[in-house]
C-alpha positions in Angstrom: 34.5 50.7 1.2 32.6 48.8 3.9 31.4 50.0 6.8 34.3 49.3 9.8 32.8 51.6 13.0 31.5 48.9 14.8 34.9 47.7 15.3 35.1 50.5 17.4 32.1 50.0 20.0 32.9 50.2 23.6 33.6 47.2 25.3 31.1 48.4 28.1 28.6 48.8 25.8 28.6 44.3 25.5 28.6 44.5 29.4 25.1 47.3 29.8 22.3 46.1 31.3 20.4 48.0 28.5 22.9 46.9 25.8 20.1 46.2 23.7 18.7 49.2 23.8 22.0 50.9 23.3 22.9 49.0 20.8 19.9 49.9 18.7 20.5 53.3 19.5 24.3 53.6 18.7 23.1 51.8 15.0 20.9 54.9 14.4 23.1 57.3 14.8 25.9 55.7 13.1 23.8 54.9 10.2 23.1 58.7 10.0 26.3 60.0 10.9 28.9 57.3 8.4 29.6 58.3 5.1 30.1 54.1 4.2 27.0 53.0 6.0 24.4 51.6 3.6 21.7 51.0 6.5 18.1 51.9 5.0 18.1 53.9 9.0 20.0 57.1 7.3 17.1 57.3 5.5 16.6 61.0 4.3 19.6 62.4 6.2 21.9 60.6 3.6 19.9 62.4 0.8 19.9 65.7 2.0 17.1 66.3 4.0 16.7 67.9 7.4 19.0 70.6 5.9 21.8 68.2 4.1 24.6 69.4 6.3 26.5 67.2 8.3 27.0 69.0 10.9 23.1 68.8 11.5 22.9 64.8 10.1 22.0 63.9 13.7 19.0 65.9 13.7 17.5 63.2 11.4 17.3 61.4 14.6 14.3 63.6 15.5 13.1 64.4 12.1 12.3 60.9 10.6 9.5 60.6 13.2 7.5 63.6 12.2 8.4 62.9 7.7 4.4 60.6 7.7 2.6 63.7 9.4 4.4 66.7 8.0 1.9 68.2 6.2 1.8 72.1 6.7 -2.2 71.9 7.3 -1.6 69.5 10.2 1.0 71.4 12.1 -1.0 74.7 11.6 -4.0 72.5 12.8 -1.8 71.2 15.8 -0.4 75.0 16.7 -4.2 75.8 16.8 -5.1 73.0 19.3 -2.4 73.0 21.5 -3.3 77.0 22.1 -6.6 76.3 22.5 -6.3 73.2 24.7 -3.8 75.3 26.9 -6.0 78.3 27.3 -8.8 75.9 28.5 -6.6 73.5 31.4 -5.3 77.3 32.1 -8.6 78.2 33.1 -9.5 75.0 34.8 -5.6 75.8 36.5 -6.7 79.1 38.0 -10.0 78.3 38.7 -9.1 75.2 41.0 -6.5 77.6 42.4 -9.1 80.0 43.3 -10.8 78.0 45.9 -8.0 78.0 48.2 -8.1 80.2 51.5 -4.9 82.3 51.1 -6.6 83.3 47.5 -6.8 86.9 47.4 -3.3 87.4 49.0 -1.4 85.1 46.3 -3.3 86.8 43.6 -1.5 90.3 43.4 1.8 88.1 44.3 1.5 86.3 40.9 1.7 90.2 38.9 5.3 90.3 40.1 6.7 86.8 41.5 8.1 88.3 44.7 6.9 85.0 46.5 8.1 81.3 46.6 4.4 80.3 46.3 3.6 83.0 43.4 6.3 81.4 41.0 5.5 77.7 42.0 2.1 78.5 40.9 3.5 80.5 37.5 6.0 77.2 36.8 3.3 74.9 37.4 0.9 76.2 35.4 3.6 74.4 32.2 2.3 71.1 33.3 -1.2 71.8 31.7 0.7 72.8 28.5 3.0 69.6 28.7 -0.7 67.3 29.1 -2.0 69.4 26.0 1.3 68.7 24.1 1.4 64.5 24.5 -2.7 64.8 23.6 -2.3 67.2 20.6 1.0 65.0 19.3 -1.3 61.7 19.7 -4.5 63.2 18.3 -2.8 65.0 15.3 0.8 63.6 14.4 0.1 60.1 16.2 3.5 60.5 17.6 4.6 60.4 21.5 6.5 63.1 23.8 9.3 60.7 23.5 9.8 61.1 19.5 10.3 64.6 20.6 13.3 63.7 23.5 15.6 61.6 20.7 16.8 58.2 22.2 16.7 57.7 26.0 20.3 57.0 26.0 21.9 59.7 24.2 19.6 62.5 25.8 20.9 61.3 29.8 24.2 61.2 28.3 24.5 64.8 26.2 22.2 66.0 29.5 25.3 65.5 32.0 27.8 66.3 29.2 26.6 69.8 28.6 25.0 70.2 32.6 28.5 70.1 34.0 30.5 72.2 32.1 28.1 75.0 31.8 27.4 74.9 35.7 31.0 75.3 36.5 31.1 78.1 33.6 28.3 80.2 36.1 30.1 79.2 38.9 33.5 80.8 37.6 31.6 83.7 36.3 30.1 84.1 39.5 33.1 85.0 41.0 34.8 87.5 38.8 34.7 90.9 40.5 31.3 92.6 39.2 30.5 96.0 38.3 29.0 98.4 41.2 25.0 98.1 40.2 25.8 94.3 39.3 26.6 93.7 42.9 24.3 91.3 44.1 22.5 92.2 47.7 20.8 89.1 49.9 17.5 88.2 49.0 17.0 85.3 51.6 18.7 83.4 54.3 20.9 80.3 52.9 18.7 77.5 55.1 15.2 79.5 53.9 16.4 78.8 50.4 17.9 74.9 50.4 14.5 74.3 51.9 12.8 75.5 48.7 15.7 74.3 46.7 14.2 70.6 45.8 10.1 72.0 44.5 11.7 74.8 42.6 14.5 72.6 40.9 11.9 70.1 40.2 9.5 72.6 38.6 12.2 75.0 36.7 13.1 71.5 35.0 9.5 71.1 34.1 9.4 74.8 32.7 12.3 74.2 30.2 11.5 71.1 29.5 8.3 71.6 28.6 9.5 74.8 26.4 12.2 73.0 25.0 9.9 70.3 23.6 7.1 72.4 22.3 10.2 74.6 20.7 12.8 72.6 19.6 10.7 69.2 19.6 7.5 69.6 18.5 7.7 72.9 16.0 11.5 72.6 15.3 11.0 68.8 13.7 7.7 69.0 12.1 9.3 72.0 9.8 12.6 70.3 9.3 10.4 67.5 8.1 8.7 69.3 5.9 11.4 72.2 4.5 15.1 70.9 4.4 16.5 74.8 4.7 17.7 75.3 8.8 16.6 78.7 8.3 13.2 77.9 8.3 13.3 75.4 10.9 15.7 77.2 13.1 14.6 80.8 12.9 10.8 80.6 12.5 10.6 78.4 16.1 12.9 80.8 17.5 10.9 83.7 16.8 8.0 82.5 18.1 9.8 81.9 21.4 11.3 85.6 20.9 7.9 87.0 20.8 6.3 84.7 23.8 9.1 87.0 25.4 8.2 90.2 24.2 6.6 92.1 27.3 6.4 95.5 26.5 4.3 96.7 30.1 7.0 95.0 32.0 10.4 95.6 30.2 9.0 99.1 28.7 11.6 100.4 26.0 13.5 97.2 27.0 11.4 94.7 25.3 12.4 94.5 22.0 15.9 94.3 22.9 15.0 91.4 25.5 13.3 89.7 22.9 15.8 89.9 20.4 18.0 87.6 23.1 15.2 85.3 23.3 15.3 84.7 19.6 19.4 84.6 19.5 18.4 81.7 22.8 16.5 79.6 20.4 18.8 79.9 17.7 21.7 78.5 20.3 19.3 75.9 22.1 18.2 74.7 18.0 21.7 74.3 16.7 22.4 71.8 19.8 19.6 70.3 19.2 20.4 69.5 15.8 24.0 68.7 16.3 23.1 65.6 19.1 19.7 64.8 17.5 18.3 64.9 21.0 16.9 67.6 23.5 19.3 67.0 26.4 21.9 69.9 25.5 19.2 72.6 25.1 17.4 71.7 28.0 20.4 71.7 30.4 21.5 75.3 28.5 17.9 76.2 29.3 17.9 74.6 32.6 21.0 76.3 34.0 20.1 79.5 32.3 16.8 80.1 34.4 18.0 78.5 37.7 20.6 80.8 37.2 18.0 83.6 36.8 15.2 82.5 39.1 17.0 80.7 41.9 20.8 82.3 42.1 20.3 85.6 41.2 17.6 87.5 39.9 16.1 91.0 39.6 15.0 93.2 42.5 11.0 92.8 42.4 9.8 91.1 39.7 10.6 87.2 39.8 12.5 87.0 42.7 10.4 84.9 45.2 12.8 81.8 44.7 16.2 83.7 44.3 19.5 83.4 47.0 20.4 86.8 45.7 18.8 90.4 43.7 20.7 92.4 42.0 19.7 96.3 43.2 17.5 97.0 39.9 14.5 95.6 38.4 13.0 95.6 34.8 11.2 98.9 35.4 14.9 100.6 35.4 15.5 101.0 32.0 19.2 102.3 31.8 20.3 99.2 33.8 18.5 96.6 32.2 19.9 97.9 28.8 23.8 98.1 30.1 23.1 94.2 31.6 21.4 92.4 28.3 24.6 92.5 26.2 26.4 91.0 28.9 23.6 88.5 29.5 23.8 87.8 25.0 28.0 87.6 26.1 26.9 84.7 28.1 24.5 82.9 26.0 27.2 82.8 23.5 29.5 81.0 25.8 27.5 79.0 26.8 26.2 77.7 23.5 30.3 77.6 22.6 30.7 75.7 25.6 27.9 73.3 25.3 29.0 72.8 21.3 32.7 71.4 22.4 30.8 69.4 25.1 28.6 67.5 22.8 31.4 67.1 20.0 31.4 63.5 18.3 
């Protein structure tokens, strides 16, 4: 039976500026994602690889770049590079930022992030790890950051098609009654904080970005390439990520349990990712998640410098950190539910 979705393409599609690049866009995924297409593009999707589900045949998308370099010797030599590279621009980082005047004052500022400046500093020390990235993906896997994003096209789109859903999910969540100790308290005066509003956005994107494509991208496609079971792919990314967020002076008996949530957050933010074949969806799920937790509302003391609101409790209080993660894992599973019927094909 021939092939008969391009009947089917969008009239607007003929009329794009970028039709061109649309065009070759739309071709790729359909010749992943038909059951009749014979296009040589499905490639290993249509013989099972990159998990042979087809719920996941999108994923090839990002996959078939990283197949000619997906050795297990060059990933574990690429892991090893990028954490070196990163600890050296991170001392360069530092060191640059010790020669300013206000120094020893933002120092003890950056232990907690009670200040605007103390977490700009924090979120901007991810652009060294980004640079490190794009040189390490060059040097080792001669691919670019932009195998790691999926096609231009489809990542804008499935960016907005998640973003708005998900931002009036936390708006309407926002405004169910909340417990007693979830009641949040002022943190800053409205005007202080649309002032800060545009840097902060601009370097919160950077964060998750940056995390989403080392994550999701980088370590998330070079396995898939190499193993075709999603539980490798998925989980071992995911508990890397977990175990980045393991903080055991900081969260104190609450640490494993907030790192558990970090794992179950990259298993959400991978499964989107496979299912569009592009990072858009788990980087506005990411993105919403920590503007939501940096700039809306955030704990009392520890990474609050950016925050409208604090809720009257901060990681050191161990009985209400453990009664908020399961609603905070609640969430993350809406979310991800939300964000799945958002990006369905």
């Amino acid at each position: 039976m021939p092939c008969r979705v391009f009947h089917y393409v969008p009239d607007w599609f003929a009329r794009n500026k970028q039709a061109i690049v649309v065009a070759e866009h739309f071709i790729q995924i359909v010749a992943i994602t038909c059951p009749y297409c014979v296009c040589p593009l499905a490639g290993g999707a249509k013989n099972g690889q990159a998990g042979g589900m087809s719920r996941y045949r999108l994923h090839e998308v990002l996959v078939a770049p990283a197949r000619p370099t997906a050795g297990l010797g060059r990933l574990a030599a690429g892991i090893g590079l990028i954490v070196a590279g990163f600890l050296m621009l991170n001392l360069i980082y530092y060191r640059l930022l010790q020669q300013l005047p206000d120094w020893p004052d933002i120092l003890p500022e950056l232990f907690e992030g009670t200040t605007p400046r103390a977490l700009w500093i924090m979120l901007g020390n991810f652009l060294p790890l980004l640079v490190v990235l794009a040189v390490v993906l060059r040097m080792v896997h001669e691919r670019s950051l932009r195998t790691l994003l999926g096609p231009r096209i489809m990542l804008q789109l499935d960016f907005r098609r998640v973003l708005r859903p998900l931002v009036v999910l936390f708006v309407v969540v926002s405004l169910l009654p909340a417990r007693g100790f979830l009641d949040p308290e002022p943190n800053m005066g409205f005007s202080n904080w649309l002032v800060l509003v545009p840097l902060s956005l601009a370097l919160v994107l950077l964060q998750v970005s940056t995390e989403e494509l080392l994550f999701r991208g980088y370590l998330q496609s070079q396995l898939a390439a190499r193993v075709n079971s999603p539980l490798i792919w998925m989980l071992l990314p995911s508990l890397l990520f977990g175990a980045l967020h393991y903080d055991p002076q900081t969260f104190g008996p609450n640490a494993l349990m907030l790192a558990i949530w970090s794992v179950g957050f990259g298993l959400a933010a991978a499964d989107l990712t496979a299912r569009a074949g592009n990072l858009g969806p788990a980087i506005a799920l990411h993105l919403v998640n920590n503007v939501s937790a940096m700039m809306i509302t955030s704990t009392q003391g520890y990474w609050d410098g950016l925050a409208l609101y604090v809720v009257p409790f901060g990681p050191q209080d161990t009985e209400m950190m453990r009664a908020v993660l399961p609603l905070e894992a609640l969430m993350v599973l809406c979310c991800w539910l939300t964000a799945r019927i958002a990006i369905r094909r």
